[in-house]
N, C-alpha and C positions, 0 to 999 in steps of 0.2 A: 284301034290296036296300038298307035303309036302310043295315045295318051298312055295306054296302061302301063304299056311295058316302060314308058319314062316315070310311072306314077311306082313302080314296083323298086327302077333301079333306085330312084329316091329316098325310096324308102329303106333299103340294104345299106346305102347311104349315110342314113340317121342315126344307124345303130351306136351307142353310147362307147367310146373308146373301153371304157369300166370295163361292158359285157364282153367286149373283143379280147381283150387282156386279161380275163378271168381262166381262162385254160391255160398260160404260160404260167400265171401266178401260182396255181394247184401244183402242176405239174414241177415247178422251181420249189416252192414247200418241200414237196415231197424227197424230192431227189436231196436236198439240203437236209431230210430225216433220214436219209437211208447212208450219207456218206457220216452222220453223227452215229448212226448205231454200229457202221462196221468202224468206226474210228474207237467208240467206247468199247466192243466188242475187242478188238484187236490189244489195246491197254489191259484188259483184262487179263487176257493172256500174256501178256509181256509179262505183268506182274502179280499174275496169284500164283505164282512160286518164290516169289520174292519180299524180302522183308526188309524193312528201311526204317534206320535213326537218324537222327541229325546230334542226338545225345551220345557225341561218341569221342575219342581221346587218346592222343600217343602216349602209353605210359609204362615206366619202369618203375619197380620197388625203391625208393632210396635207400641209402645208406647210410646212417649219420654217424660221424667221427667229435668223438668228445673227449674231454678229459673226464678222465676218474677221479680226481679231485680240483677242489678249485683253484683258481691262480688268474694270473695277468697274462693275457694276450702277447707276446713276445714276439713273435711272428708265423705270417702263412707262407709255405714255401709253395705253393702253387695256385693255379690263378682258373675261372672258369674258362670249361672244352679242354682243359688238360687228360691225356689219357694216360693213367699212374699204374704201377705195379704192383702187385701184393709187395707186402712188408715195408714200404715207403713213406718215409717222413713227410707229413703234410702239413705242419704246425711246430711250435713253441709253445704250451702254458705253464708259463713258471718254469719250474725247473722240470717239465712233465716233456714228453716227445710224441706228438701223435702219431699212429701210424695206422694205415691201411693192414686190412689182412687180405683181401682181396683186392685185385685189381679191379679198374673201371673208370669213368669217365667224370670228371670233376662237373658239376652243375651249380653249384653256389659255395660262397666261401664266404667269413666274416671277416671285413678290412678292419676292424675296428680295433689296429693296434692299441695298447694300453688299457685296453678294456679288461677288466673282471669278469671271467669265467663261471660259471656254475659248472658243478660237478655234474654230467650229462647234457650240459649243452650244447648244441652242432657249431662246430669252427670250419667242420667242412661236410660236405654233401656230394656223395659220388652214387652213381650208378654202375651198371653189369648192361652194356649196349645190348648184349646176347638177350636180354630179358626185357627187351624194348617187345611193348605189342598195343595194337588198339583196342581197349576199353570201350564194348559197346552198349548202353541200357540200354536191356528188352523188355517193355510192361510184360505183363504174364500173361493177357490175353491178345497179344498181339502177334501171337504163333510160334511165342517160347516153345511147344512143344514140339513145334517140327525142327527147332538147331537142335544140330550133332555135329562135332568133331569131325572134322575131313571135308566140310561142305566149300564150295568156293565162295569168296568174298570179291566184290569191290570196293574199293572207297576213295574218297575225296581227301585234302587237306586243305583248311579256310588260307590258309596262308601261300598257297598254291593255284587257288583257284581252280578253277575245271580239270586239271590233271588225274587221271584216274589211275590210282593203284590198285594190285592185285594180291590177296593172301588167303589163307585158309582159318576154319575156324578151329582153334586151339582146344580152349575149353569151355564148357558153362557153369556158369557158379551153380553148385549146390543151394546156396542159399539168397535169398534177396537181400538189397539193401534194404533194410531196414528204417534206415534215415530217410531214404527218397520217395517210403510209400504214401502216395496220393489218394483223393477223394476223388472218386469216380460220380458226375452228379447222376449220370445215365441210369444208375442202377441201385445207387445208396450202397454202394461197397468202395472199399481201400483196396487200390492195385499195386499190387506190387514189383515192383524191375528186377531185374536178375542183368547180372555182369556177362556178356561174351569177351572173351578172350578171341583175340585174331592175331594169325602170325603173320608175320612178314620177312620177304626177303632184307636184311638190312643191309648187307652188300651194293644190292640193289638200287637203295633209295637209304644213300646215307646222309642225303638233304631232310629225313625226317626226325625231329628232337621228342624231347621229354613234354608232355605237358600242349602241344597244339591240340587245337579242334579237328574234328574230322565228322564227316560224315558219311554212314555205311549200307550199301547195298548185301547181304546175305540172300544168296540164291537155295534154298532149300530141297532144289531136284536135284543138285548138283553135289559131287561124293566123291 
């Protein structure tokens, strides 16, 4: 009896580490599928109400200030981030007076005293702050149809880094860019982008200019 029962533990003994460690391995697989499916699960959710560019931009309509006819550069009486007045001399061409008819915010000016003018060419360049917003392109099949006007927005600016602002969505173009329609190879069709308009507090976030990148979260449950 002894033989046996030393001949049995022996053998329990023998058994291959592999075989012993076969049921922790299953059991760790598995657990490591079911924390990937509620983790892909749960993204899901965060974002199939959510719609995201990285194609997006602070912008305001320019303004440009020229002479009506031609002449020599005489001078610019204001300088870029000047905030000007309607009706306000901004230049010299020749014997010509530039002037603002609206007020707004100076973004580029031409130094280039002595220079010859063209009749329509910008000597100075202002904006309407009030008209500052983020330009978003939406392809068309990337859930253009669910933005509407009123939806909450987040977004980023590259020049900020992770700072996260907050606006609404303004408006959606009518119509696509025309210029930025791409070749889909997925399907052998042209997609087309369409402009969001996003508003923003500017008061708010008057660290934000004309012309930065941005990139934008539009939550489309949100109203």
């Amino acid at each position: 009896m002894e033989t046996t029962q030393e001949s049995t533990t022996n053998q329990t003994n023998q058994i291959p580490d592999k075989a012993k460690r076969k049921p922790f391995v299953f059991f760790g697989l598995a657990f490591f599928a079911i924390v990937a499916a509620v983790s892909v699960y749960g993204y899901w959710l965060v974002t199939k109400d959510r719609i995201y560019t990285d194609k997006a931009q602070v912008f305001a309509p320019e303004i440009i200030l020229a002479p009506s006819n031609p002449g020599t550069l005489e001078k610019v009486f204001v300088q870029e981030g000047d905030i000007i007045a309607s009706n306000e001399v901004v230049a010299r061409v020749g014997n010509q007076l530039i002037k603002t008819k609206t007020s707004g915010l100076v973004v580029a000016t031409t130094e280039d005293t002595g220079k010859i003018i063209n009749a329509g060419e910008s000597v100075v360049t202002i904006i309407n702050p009030d008209e500052l917003r983020i330009i978003a392109q939406i392809d068309e099949n990337k859930g253009l149809k669910n933005i509407q006007a009123g939806q909450r927005v987040e977004f980023t600016v590259d020049a900020f880094g992770p700072k996260r602002y907050s606006g609404v969505v303004d408006e959606v173009s009518s119509t696509s860019r025309a210029q930025d329609i791409v070749f889909n190879i997925s399907d052998k069709r042209k997609t087309a982008q369409f402009d969001v308009k996003i508003r923003f507090n500017i008061g708010i976030y008057p660290e934000l200019k004309n012309g930065m990148s941005a990139k934008v979260w539009i939550y489309t449950n949100d109203q």
